[in-house]
N, C-alpha and C positions, 0 to 999 in steps of 0.2 A: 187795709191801709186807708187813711184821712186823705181826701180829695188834693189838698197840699204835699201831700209826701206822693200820691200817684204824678203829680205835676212834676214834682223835682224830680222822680225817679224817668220820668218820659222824656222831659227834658237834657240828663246825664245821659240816657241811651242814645240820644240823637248826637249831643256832643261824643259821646264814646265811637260812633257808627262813625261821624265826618272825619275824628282824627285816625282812624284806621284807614279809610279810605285816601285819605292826603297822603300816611305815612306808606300805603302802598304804591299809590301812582309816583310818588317822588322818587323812592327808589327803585322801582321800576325802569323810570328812563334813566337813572343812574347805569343799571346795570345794562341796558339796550345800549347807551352812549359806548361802556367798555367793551362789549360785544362788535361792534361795530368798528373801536380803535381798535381792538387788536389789543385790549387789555386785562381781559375779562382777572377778577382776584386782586385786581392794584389799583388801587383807588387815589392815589399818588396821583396818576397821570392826569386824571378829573379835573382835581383842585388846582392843578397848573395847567389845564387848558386855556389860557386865556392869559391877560397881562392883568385883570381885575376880577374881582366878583361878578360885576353887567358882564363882561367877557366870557367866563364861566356860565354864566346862569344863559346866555343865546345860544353859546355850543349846545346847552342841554332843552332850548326852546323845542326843536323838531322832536324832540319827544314827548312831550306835553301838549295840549288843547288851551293854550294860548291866545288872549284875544290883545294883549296888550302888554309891551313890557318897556321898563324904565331904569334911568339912573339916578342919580342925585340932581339932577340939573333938570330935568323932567319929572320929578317922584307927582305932582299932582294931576298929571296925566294918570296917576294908576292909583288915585285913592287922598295923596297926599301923604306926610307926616300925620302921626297920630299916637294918643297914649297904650301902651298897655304894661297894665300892672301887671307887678309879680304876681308869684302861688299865693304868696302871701305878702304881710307888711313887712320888710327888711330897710334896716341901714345901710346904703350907700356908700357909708364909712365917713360923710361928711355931714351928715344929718338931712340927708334928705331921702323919703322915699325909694328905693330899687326901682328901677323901671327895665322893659325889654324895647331894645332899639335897633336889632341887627334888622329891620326889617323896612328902615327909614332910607339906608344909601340907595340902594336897587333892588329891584321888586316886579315881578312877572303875575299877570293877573290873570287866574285861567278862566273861564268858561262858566265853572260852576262857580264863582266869587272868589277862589280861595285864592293866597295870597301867596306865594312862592321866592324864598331870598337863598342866596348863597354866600358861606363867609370863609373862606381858605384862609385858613393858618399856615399852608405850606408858602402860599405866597408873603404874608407878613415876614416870616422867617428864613428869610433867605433862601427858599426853594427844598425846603426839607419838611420831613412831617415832625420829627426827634428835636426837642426845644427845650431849652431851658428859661426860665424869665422868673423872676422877682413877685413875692406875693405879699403882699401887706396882712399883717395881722391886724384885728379886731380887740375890743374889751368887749368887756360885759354886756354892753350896752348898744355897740355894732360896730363902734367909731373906731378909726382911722388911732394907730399909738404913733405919736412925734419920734423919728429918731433923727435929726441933722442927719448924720452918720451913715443911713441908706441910700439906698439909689434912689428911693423916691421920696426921700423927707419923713417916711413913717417906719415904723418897726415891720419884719419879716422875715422872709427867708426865700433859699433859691428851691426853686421845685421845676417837675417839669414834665413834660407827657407827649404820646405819638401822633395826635390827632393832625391830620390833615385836613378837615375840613368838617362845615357843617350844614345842616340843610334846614331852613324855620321854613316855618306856615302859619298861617291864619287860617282856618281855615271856612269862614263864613266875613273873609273882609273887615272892610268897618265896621257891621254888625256889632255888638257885644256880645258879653262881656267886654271881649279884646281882654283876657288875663290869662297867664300864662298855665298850664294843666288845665282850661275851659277846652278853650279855641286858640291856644296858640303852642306849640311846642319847635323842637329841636332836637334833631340828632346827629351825634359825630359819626365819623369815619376814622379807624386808625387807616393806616398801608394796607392791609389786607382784610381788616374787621369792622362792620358796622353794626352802629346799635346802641353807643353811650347817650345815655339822654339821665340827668338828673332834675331834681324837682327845680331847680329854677329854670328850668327849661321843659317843665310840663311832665318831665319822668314816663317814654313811652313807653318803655320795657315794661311797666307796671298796668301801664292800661293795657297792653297785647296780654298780657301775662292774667289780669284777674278780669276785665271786660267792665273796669271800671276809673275813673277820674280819681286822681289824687285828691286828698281832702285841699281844698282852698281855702281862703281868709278873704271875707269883702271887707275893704277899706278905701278911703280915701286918698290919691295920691297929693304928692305936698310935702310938708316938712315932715322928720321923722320924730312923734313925738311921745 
């Protein structure tokens, strides 16, 4: 191998090594937390612990090696607001660039840099995991189709899924990249199953699964063009 590919392949093993390690320690105090409620199998009860996300994510701080943790109102006590691109370049659907933000409201900074958020969809939805909601279609191109006629002004359809909650990381901070399948991923929880993670959210199944990063796309964020 060429000095540059032994680089890139050293450098993917180290990202490979940090998000297994984040996606272990994270569910880890997930499953200690249920252990400890008197939950173990229901992951339900997690995602409603709390009346927020910061709510949720302090019930689960005594599990974790925590040096710092925040809400929206303090987020630059733990780093700040910051970008991080998609896997790749995507549409928005308004022309602008994709971006990952679940990690901008509240955010626990542990020890080794990594970056730790909570986002319950059971709380959004009425205190259930089973949801229904509106999904905008796309063209060719990414963007948003006009319908008047929808619930949200664009063309779609009603779809809908079990997920109760999910868990991002960073797992090296503000460092870079910051891009999602590098150093930043995401995985759900149904009620009694974990493990959904798709590539706009880093696709962990794939890295556990081959011991390697999703192909990415470097670009610049901005308009979609």
């Amino acid at each position: 191998m060429t000095l540059p590919n032994l680089i890139a392949d050293y450098r993917q093993k180290q990202f490979v090594t940090a998000a297994k390690k984040s996606y272990s320690t994270a569910l880890n105090a997930v499953n200690r937390w249920n252990a400890d409620n008197g939950t173990i199998g229901d992951y339900f009860y997690f995602f409603t612990a709390g009346t927020s996300d910061y709510e949720i994510l302090k019930s689960l701080s005594k599990y974790l090696n925590i040096v710092q943790i925040c809400d929206s109102s303090n987020i630059d006590s733990c780093g700040g607001k910051y970008t991080v691109k998609q896997y790749k370049k995507l549409n928005d659907g308004s022309g602008n660039t994709r971006q990952a933000y679940e990690l901008s409201e509240s955010r626990a900074v542990l020890a080794d840099g990594t970056f730790i958020a909570i986002y319950s969809e059971a709380l959004r939805y009425g205190g259930s995991c089973k949801k229904q909601y509106w999904a905008n279609e796309k063209d060719e191109n990414g963007y948003f189709i006009p319908d008047p006629s929808s619930p949200t002004g664009h063309k779609g359809y009603y779809t809908g899924n079990n997920v109760c909650g999910w868990i991002f990381f960073d797992t090296n901070g503000l460092k870079g990249p910051n891009q999602v399948g590098i150093d930043y991923f995401g995985f759900g929880f149904d009620q009694d199953i974990m493990g959904y993670s798709d590539d706009t959210r880093g696709n962990l199944n794939y890295v556990l699964a081959n011991d390697k990063l999703i192909k990415t796309e470097n670009y610049t964020p901005g308009k979609y063009e």
